[in-house]
C-alpha positions in Angstrom: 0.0 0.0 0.0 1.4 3.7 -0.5 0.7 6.4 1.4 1.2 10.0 1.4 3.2 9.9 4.2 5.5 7.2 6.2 6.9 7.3 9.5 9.1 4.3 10.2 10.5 2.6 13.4 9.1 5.3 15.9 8.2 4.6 19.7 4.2 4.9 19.9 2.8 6.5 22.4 -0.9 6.5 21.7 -1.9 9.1 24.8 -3.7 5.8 26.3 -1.7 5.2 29.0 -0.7 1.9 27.2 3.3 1.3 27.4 4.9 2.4 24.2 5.2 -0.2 21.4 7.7 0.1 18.3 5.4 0.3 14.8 5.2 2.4 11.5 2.2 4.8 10.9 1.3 5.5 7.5 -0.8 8.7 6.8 -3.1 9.3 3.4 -4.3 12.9 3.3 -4.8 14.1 6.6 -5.7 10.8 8.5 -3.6 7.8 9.4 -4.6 4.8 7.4 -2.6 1.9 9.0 -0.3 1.2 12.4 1.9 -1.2 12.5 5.0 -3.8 10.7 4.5 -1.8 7.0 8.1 -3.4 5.8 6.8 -2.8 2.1 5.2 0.2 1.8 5.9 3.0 -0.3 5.3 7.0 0.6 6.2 10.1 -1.1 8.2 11.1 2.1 9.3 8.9 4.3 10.7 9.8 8.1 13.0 7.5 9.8 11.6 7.8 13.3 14.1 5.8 14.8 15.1 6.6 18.3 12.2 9.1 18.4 8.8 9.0 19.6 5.8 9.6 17.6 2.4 10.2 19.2 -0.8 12.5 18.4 -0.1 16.4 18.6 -0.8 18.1 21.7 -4.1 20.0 22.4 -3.4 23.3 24.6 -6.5 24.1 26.6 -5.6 27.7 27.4 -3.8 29.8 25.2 -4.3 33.4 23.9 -3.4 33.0 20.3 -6.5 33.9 18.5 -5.0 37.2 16.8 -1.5 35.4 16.8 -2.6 32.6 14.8 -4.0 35.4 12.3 -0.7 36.8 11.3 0.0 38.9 14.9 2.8 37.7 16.4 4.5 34.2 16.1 1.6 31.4 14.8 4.4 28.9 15.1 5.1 29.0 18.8 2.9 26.3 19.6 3.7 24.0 16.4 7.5 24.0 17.0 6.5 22.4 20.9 4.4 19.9 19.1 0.8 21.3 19.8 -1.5 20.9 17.3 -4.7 22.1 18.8 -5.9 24.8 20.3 -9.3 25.7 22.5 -10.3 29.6 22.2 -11.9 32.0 24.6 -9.4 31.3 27.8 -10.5 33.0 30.5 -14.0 33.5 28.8 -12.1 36.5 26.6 -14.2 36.8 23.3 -15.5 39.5 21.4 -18.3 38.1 19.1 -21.4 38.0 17.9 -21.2 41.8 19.1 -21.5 44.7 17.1 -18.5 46.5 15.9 -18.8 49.3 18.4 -19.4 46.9 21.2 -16.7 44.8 19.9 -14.0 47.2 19.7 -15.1 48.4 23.7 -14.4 45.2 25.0 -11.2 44.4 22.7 -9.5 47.0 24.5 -10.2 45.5 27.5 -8.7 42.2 26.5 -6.3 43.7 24.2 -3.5 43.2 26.7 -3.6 39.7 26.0 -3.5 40.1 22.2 -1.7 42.9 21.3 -3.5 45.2 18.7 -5.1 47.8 21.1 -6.7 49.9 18.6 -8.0 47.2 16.4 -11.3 47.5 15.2 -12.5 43.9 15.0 -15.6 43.2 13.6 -17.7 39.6 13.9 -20.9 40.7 14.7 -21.9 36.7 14.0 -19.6 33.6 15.7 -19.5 32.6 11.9 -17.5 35.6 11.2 -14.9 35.0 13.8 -14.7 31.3 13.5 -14.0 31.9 9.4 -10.9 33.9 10.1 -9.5 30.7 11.0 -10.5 28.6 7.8 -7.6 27.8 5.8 -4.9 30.1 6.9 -3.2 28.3 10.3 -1.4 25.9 10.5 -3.0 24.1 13.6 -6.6 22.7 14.5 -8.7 25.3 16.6 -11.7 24.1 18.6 -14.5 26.7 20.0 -15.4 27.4 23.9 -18.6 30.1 23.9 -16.4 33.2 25.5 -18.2 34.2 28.6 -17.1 37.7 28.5 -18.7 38.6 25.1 -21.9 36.5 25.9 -22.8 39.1 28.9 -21.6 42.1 27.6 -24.1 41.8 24.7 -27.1 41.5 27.0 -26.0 43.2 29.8 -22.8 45.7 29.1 -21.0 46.3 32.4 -23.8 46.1 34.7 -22.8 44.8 38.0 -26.2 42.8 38.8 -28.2 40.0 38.4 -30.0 39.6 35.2 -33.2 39.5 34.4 -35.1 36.3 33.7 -35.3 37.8 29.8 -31.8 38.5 29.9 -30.8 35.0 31.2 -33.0 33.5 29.0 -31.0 35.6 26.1 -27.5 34.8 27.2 -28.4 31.4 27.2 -29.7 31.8 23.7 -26.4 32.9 23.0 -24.7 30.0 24.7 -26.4 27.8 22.4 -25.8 29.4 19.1 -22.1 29.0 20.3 -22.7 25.2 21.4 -24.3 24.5 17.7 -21.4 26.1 15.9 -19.1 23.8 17.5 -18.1 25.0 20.7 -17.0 21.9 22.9 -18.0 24.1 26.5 -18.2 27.4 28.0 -15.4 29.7 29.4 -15.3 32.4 31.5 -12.7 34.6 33.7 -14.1 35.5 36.9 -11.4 38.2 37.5 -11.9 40.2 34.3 -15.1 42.1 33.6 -17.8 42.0 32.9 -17.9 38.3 33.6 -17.1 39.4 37.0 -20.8 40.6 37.6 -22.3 37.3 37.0 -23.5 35.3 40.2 -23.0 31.5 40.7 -26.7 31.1 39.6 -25.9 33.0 36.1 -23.1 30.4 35.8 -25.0 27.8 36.4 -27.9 28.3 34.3 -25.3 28.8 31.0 -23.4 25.5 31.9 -26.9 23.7 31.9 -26.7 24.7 28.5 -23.3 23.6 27.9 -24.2 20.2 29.8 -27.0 19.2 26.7 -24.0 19.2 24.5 -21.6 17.0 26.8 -20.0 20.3 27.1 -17.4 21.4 29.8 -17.3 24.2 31.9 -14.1 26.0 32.5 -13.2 29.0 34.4 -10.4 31.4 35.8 -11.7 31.6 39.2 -12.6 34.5 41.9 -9.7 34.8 43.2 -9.5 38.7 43.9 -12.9 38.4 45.3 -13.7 34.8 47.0 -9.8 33.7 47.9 -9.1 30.2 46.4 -10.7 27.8 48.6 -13.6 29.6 48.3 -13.5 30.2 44.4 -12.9 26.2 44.0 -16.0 25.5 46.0 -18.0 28.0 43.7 -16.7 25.7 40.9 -17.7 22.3 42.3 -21.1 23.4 42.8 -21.4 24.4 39.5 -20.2 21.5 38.3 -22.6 19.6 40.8 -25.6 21.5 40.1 -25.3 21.7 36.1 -24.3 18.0 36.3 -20.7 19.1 34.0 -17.1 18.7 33.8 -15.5 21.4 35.3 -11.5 22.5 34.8 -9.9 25.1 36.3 -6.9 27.2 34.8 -3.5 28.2 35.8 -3.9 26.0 39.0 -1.3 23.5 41.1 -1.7 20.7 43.5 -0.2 21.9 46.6 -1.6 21.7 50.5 -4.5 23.6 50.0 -5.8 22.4 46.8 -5.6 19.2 46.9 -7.7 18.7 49.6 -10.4 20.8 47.4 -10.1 18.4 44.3 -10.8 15.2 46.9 -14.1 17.2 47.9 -14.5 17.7 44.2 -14.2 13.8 43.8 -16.2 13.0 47.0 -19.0 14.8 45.5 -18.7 13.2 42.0 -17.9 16.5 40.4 -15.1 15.9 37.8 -12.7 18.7 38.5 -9.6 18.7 36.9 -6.8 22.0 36.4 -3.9 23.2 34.0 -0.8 25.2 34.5 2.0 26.1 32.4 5.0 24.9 35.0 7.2 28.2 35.2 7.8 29.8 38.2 5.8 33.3 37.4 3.0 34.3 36.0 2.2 36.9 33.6 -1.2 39.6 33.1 -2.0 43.1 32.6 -0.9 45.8 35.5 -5.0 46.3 35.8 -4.8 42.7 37.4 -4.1 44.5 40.7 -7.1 46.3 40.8 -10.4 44.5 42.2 -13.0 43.6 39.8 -15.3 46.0 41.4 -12.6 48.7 40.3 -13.0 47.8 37.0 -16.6 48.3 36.0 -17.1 49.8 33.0 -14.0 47.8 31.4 -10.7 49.9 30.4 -12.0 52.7 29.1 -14.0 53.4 32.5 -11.5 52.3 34.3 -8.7 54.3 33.1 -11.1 57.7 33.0 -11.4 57.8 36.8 -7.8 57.2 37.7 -7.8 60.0 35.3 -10.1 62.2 36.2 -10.5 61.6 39.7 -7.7 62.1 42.4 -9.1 60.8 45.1 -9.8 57.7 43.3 -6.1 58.1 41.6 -4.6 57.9 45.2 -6.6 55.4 46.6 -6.1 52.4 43.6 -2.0 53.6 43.9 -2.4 52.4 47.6 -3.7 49.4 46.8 -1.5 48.9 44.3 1.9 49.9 46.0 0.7 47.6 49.3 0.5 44.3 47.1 3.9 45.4 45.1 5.5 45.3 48.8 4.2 42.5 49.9 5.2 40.8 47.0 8.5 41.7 47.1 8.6 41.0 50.7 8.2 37.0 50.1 10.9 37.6 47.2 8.4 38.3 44.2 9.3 40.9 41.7 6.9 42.0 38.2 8.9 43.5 35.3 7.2 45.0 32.1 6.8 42.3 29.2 5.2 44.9 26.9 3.7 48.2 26.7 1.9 50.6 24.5 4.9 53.1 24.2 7.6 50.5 24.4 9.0 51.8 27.2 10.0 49.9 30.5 10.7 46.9 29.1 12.4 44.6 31.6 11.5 47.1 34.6 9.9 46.9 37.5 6.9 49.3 38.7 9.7 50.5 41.5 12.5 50.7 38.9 10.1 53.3 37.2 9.2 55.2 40.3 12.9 55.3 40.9 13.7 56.7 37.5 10.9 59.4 38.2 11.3 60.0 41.9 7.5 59.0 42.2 6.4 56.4 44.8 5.3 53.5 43.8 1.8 53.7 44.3 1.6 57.0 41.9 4.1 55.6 39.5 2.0 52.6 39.0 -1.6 54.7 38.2 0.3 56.4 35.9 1.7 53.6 34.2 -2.2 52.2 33.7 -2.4 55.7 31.9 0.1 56.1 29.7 0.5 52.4 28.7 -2.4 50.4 29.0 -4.1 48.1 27.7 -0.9 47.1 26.6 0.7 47.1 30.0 1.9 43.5 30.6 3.9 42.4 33.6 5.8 39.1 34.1 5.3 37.9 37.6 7.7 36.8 39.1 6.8 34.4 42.2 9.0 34.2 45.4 9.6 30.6 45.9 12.9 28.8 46.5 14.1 26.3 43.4 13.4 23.1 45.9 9.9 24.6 46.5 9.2 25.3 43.3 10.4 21.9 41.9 8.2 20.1 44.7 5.3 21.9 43.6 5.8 20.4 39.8 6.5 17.0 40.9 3.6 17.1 43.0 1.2 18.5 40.4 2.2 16.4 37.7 1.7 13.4 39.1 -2.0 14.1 40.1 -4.6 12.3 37.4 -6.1 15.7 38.4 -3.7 17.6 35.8 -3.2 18.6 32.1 -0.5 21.2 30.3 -1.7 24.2 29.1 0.2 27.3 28.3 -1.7 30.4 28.8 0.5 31.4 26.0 0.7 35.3 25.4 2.0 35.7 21.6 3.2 39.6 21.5 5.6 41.8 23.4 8.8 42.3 23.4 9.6 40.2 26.4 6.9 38.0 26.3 6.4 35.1 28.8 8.3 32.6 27.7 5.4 29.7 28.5 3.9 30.3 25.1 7.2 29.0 23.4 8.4 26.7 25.6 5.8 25.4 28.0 5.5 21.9 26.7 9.3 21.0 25.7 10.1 22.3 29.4 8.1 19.5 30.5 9.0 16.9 27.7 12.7 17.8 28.3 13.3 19.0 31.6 10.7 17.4 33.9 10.6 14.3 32.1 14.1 13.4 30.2 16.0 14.7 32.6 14.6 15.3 35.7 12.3 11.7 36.0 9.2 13.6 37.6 6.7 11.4 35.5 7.1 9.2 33.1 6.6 9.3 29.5 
């Protein structure tokens, strides 16, 4: 038999959890046609995967590449690890069907993400978004309904419950995402406006979700609940829309892993992601409460503007959490911003430069260079604590990989590039944490 493509004497590992077994795998188009001893079969190319291991491409959960994988930024970050699908919406970020006004509002306030701040997007229809994908990337991309966007078009910024019409029209929307394709619903519970929604709200859209053997998945509430209790809001989500629930850019450490037994003990499957790096990365607004936010960036940024009162009490905030940060050995330094200034620097490296305290250094940072003001975060934990947590983590049937990959800056994150060889290579190879 010929095929298109062969790959000869690789190491199979199927993703099963069977042991790997030596075979060839012969591909016609884009599906594999046979597995196994294929001694006599011909391909236009051939790869000796000798030595090597062959198994299916990876699937990252949560990564911000939407606008990379149209042409801004690197599309290939993700290929070059091995990763060969990709979910959309992390964090419930989305900005269709809206119209283009709407659109463009809440872009800016996601833009950080992205890149692109003054892009003027326009998919008033999910068919209109999902067809900038068709035929131009070079990976697979599967659907989540974008919380964020879902709201905002019934309900803006409001900071309430909805009505029973509006519920009944977000989950309308839900479901015209769920019959394009979507495979579950996501949402960020830091980030407005899918900060406003109540536990009920979230409940009523992952009923939805659950008539399509759908998942839910969230960033949590952790500004506003703490994590135990943001976890327990999840689980009885899961428990009372009867759906699979996954939580992002989470560990297993001494206080979570006691939450996903309760999860289990109340037959709620709960599993989580991370990315495995020692710091984090997300816009400088990320300090501010979700209740400081209302209104999104443009809001936002027009009373720390306008209003100095305001303006001194968000720099307290602010200036408290940069200190007691770097107290427990922490530090932030600017991955990319709007001016391209302050690259590599800290907030207090800039309110050094300008003799400014911190506090007033950082409003005025959210000012001049936002929404493209991204921060790396840096987290204050010791190399033997940090490597106990990934051991730990890995090992739990809880876990999965996924990047939270940002795609533009000049100093970008590196998670997005490397987050799955660092665990291939280093936690696996070399290190022995799991096995392959």
């Amino acid at each position: 038999m010929d095929f298109d493509l062969l790959i000869q004497g690789g190491s199979i590992v199927d993703g099963s959890g069977a042991a790997a077994f030596s075979a060839d795998v012969g591909v016609q188009g884009d599906r594999i046609v046979a597995l196994g001893a294929l001694p006599d079969a011909a391909a236009a190319n051939v790869i000796d995967a000798a030595g090597r291991v062959v198994c299916p491409g990876f699937i990252d959960a949560h990564p911000h590449s939407e606008t990379a994988l149209r042409g801004n930024g690197d599309i290939w970050g993700s290929v070059l690890q091995g990763v060969t699908s990709h979910l959309t919406a992390p964090d419930g970020f989305g900005w269709a069907p809206l119209p283009a006004d709407e659109c463009a509002e809440l872009w800016r306030s996601t833009a950080f993400a992205y890149g692109q701040p003054d892009l003027q997007p326009e998919w008033s229809t999910i068919e209109d978004y999902l067809g900038g994908f068709t035929g131009t990337i070079p990976i697979n991309v599967v659907p989540m309904a974008p919380h964020q966007p879902i709201r905002f078009a019934v309900m803006g910024w409001d900071d309430r419950r909805p009505t029973p019409d509006e519920m009944d029209r977000m989950r309308a929307l839900t479901r015209d995402w769920m019959e394009a394709g979507a495979v579950g619903l996501n949402t960020g519970l830091d980030y407005q406006p899918a900060a406003n929604a109540d536990t009920d709200e979230l409940v009523e859209l992952a009923k939805v979700v659950r008539e399509y053997d759908g998942i839910y998945a969230a960033h949590i509430r952790y500004n506003a609940f703490g994590k135990p209790a943001a976890y327990r809001e999840s689980i009885e989500i899961g428990r009372r829309a009867g759906i699979p629930v996954r939580l992002s850019h989470e560990s297993v450490d001494a206080e979570t892993e006691p939450l996903l037994e309760e999860a289990r003990r109340e037959g709620v499957d709960l599993g989580i992601d991370w990315y495995l790096y020692p710091a984090g990365s997300s816009h400088l607004l990320v300090w501010l409460p979700p209740e400081e936010q209302i209104g999104g960036y443009d809001a936002t940024v027009g009373r720390l503007r306008d209003d100095p009162a305001h303006r001194r009490r968000i720099g307290s905030i602010i200036e408290g959490q940069i200190r007691e940060t770097s107290a427990a050995g922490g530090r932030e330094y600017f991955s990319a911003t709007r001016t391209g200034q302050h690259i590599g620097k800290s907030i207090t490296d800039v309110a050094t430069e300008r003799g400014t305290s911190i506090g007033e250094t950082a409003v005025d940072l959210i000012i001049e260079e936002s929404p493209d003001a991204v921060l790396v975060f840096r987290r204050g934990l010791t190399a033997e604590v940090f490597d106990a947590l990934v051991q730990r983590t890995l090992a739990h049937p809880a876990f999965m990989v996924a990047s939270d990959g940002l795609y533009h800056g000049a100093l970008p994150h590196p998670r997005g590039y490397g987050c799955y060889v660092q665990v291939l290579g280093t936690y696996v190879r070399e290190r022995g944490f799991v096995s392959l």
